[in-house]
VEXVEXLO-575017 format. One record per atom (N, C-alpha, C): atom name; x, y, z. Coordinates in pm, whole numbers, plus 50000, padded with zeros to 5 digits. Example, Ala and Ser with C-alpha at 12.3 -4.5 7.8 and 13.67 -1.06 7.14 Angstrom:
BEGIN
+-------+-------+-------+-------+
| atomo |    xx |    yy |    zz |
+-------+-------+-------+-------+
|     N | 51319 | 49431 | 50780 |
|    CA | 51230 | 49550 | 50780 |
|     C | 51320 | 49670 | 50780 |
|     N | 51285 | 49775 | 50708 |
|    CA | 51367 | 49894 | 50714 |
|     C | 51290 | 50003 | 50787 |
+-------+-------+-------+-------+
end
This chain:
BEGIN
+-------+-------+-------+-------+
| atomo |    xx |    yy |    zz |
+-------+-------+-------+-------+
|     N | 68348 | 95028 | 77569 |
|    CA | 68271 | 94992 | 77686 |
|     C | 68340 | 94882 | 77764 |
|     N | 68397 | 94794 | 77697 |
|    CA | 68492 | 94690 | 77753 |
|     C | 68594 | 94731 | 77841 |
|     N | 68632 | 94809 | 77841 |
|    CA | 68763 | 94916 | 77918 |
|     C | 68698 | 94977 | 78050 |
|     N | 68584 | 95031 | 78013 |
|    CA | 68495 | 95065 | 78098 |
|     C | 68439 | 95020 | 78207 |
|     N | 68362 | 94907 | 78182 |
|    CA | 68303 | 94825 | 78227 |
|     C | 68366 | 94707 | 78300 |
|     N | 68476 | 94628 | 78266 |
|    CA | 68549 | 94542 | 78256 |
|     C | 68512 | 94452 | 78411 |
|     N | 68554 | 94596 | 78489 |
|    CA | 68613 | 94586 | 78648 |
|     C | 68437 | 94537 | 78705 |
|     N | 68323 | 94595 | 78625 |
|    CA | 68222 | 94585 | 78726 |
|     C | 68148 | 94437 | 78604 |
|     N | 68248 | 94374 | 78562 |
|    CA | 68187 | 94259 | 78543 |
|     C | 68138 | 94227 | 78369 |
|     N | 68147 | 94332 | 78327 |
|    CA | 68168 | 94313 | 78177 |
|     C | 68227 | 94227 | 78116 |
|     N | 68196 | 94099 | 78020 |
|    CA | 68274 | 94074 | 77923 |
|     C | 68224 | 94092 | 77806 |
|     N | 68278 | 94099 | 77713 |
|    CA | 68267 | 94161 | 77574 |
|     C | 68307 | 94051 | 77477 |
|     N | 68267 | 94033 | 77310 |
|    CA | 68289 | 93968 | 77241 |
|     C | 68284 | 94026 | 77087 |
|     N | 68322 | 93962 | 77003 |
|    CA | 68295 | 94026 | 76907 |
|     C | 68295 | 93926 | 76793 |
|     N | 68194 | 93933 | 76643 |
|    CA | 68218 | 93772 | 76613 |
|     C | 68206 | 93862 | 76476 |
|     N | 68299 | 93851 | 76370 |
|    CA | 68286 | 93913 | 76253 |
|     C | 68271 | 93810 | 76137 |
|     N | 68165 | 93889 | 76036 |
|    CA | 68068 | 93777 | 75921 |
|     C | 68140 | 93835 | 75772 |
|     N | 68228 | 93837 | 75812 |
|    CA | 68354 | 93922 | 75696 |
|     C | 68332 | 93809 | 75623 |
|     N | 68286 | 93791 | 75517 |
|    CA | 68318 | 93633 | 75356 |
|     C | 68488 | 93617 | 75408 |
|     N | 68524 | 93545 | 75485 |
|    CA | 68660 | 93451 | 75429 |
|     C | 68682 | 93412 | 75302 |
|     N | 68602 | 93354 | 75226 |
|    CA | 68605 | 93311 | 75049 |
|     C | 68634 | 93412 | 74964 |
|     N | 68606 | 93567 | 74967 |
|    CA | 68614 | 93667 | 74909 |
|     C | 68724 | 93740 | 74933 |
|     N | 68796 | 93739 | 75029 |
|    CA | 68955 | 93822 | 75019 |
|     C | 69052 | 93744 | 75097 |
|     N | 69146 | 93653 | 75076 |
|    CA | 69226 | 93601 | 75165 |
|     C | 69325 | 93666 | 75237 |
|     N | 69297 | 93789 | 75273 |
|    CA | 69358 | 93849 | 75332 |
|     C | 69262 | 93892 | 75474 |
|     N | 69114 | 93832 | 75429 |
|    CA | 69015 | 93914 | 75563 |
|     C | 69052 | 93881 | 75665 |
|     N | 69101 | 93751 | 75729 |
|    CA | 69128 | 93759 | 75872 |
|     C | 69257 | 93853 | 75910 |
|     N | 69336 | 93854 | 75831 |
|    CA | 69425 | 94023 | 75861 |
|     C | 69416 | 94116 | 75905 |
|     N | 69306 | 94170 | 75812 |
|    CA | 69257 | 94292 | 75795 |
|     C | 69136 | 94316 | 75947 |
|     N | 69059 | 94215 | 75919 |
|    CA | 68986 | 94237 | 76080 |
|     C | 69067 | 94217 | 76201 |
|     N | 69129 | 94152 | 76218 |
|    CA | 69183 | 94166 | 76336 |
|     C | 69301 | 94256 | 76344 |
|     N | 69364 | 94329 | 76211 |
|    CA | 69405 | 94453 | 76228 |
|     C | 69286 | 94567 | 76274 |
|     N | 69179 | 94587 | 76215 |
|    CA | 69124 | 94675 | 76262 |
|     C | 69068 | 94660 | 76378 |
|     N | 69040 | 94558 | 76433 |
|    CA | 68992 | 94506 | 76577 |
|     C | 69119 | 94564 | 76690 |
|     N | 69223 | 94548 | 76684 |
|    CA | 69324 | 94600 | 76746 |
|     C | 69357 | 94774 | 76730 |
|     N | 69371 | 94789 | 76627 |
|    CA | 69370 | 94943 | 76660 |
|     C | 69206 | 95050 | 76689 |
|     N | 69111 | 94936 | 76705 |
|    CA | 69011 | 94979 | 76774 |
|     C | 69012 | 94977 | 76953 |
|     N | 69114 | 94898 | 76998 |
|    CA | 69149 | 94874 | 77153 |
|     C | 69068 | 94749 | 77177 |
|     N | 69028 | 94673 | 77076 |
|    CA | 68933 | 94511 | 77115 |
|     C | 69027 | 94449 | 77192 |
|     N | 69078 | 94448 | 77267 |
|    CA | 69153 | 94333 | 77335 |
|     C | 69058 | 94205 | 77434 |
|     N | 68991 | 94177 | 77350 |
|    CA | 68853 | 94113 | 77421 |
|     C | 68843 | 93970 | 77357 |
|     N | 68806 | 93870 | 77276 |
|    CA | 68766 | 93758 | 77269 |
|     C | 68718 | 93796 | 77113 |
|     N | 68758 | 93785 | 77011 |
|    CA | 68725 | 93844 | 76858 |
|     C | 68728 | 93724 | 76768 |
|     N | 68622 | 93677 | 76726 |
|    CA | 68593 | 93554 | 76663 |
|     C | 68570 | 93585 | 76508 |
|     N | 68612 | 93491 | 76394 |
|    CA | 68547 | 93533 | 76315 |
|     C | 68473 | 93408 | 76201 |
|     N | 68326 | 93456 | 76189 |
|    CA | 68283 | 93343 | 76169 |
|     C | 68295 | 93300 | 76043 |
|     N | 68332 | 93139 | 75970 |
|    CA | 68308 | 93143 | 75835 |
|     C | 68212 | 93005 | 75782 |
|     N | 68075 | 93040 | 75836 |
|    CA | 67977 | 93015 | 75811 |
|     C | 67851 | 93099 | 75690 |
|     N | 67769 | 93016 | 75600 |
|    CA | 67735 | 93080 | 75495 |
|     C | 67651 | 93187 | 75587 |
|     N | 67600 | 93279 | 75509 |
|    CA | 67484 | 93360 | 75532 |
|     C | 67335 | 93306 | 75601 |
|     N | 67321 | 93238 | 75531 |
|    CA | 67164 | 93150 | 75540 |
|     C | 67193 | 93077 | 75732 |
|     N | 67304 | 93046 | 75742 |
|    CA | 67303 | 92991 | 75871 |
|     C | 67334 | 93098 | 76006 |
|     N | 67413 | 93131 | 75984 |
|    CA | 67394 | 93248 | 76095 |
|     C | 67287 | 93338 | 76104 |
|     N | 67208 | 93368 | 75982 |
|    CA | 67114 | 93483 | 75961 |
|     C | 67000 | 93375 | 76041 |
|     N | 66970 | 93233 | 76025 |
|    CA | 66876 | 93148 | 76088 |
|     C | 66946 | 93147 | 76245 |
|     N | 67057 | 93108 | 76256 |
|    CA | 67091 | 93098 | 76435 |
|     C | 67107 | 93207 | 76498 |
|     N | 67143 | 93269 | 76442 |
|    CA | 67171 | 93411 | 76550 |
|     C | 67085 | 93559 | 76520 |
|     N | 66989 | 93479 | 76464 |
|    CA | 66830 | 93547 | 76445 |
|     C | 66831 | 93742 | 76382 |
|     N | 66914 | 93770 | 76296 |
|    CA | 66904 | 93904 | 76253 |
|     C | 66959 | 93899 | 76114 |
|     N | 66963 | 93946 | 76020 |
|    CA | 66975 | 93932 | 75856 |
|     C | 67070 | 94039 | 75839 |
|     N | 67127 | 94180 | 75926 |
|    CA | 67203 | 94256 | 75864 |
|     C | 67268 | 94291 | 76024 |
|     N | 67390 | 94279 | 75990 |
|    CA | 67523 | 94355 | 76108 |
|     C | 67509 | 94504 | 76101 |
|     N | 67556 | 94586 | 76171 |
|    CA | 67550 | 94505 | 76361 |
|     C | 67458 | 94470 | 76452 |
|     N | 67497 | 94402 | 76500 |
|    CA | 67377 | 94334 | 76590 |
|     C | 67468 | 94330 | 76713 |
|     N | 67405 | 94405 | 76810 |
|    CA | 67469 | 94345 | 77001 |
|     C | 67368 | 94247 | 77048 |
|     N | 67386 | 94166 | 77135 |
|    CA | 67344 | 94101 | 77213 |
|     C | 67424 | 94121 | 77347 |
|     N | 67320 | 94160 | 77440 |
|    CA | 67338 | 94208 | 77577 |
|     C | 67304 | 94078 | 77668 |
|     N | 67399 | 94082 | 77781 |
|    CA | 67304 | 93946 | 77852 |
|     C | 67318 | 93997 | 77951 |
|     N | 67235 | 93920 | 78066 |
|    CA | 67220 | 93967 | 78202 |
|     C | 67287 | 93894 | 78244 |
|     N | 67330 | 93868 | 78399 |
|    CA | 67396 | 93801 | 78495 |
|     C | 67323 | 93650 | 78492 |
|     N | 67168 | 93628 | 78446 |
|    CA | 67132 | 93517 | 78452 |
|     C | 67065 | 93504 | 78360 |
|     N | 67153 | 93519 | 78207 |
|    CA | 67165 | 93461 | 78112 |
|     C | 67042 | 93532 | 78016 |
|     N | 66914 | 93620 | 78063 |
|    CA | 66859 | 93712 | 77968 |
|     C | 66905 | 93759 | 77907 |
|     N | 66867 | 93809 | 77778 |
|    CA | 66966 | 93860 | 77677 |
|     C | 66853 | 93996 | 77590 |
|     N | 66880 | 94092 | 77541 |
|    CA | 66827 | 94194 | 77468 |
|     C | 66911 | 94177 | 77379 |
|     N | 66848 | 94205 | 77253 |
|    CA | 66904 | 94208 | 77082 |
|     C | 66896 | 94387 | 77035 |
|     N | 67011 | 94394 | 76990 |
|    CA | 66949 | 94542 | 76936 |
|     C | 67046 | 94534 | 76791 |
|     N | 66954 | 94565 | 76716 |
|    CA | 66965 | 94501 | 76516 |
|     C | 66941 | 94630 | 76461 |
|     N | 67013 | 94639 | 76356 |
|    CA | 66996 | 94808 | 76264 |
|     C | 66859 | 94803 | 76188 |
|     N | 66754 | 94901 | 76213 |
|    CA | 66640 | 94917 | 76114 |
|     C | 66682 | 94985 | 76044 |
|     N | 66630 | 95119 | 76007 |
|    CA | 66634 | 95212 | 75886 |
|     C | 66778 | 95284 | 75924 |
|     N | 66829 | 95311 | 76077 |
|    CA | 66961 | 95330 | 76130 |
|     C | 67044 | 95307 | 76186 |
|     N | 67175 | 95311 | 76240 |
|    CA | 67264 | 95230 | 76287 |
|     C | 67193 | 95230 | 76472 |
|     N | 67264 | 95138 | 76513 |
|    CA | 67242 | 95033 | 76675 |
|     C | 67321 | 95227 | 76737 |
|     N | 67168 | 95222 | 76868 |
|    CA | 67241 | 95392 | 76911 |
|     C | 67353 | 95293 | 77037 |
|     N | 67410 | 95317 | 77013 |
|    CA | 67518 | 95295 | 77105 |
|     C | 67479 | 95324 | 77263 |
|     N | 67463 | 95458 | 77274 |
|    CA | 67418 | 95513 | 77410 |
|     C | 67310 | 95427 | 77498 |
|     N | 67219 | 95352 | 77416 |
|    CA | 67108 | 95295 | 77442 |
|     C | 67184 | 95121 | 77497 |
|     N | 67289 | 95074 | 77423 |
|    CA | 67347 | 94998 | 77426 |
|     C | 67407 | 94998 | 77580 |
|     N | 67486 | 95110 | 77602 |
|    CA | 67548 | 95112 | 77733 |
|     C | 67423 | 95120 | 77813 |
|     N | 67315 | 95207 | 77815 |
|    CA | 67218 | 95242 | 77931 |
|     C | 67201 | 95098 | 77968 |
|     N | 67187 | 95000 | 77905 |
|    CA | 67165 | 94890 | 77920 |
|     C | 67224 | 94808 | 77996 |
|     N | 67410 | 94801 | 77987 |
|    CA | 67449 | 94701 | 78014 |
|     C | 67514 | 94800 | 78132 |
|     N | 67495 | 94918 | 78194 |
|    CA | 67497 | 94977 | 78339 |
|     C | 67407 | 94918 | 78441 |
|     N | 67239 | 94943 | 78374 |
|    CA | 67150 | 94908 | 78424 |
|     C | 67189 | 94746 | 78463 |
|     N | 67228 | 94634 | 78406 |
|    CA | 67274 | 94512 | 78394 |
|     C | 67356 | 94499 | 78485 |
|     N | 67455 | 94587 | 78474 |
|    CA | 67573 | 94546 | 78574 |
|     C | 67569 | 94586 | 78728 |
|     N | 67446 | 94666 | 78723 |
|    CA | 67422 | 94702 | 78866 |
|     C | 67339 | 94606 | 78946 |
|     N | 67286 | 94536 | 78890 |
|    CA | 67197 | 94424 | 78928 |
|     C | 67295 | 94311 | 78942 |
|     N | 67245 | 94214 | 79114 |
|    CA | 67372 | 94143 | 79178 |
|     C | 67282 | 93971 | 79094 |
+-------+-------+-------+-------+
end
């Protein structure tokens, strides 16, 4: 969507909750797979415990988008019983980007 979107005002981010403590190889490995996904976007990765991000950035299981508007509203969309529909994701940030 970043590729997509870019020109009509899109920016994109991406913040991965990969355990750093558990494979010293994870920041490698994600930002290998972040790249041959075409992320060329702003790819953070966080190494903060569980308990704190799950309290600040208000959702307990990845993935999680956060959509924002031009003046800073934001929609959350968090996995229930199935994964985040994607499609629903873009309807969103069209609808968003068409608004001045």
């Amino acid at each position: 969507m970043h590729k997509r979107y870019a020109k009509d005002g899109l920016a994109a981010m991406s913040v991965s909750l990969d355990p750093l403590d558990v494979d010293p190889l994870t920041q490698e490995k994600v930002l290998a797979f972040l790249r041959s996904q075409g992320a060329d976007f702003t790819n953070l990765l966080l190494d903060e415990p569980f308990e704190l991000w799950e309290k600040k950035l208000r959702f307990s299981f990845p993935p999680c988008y956060y959509v924002f508007s031009r003046q800073g509203r934001w929609t959350k969309f968090e996995p229930d019983d199935k994964n985040v529909d994607q499609k629903d994701v873009e309807k969103l940030i069209v609808k968003l980007l068409s608004e001045k």
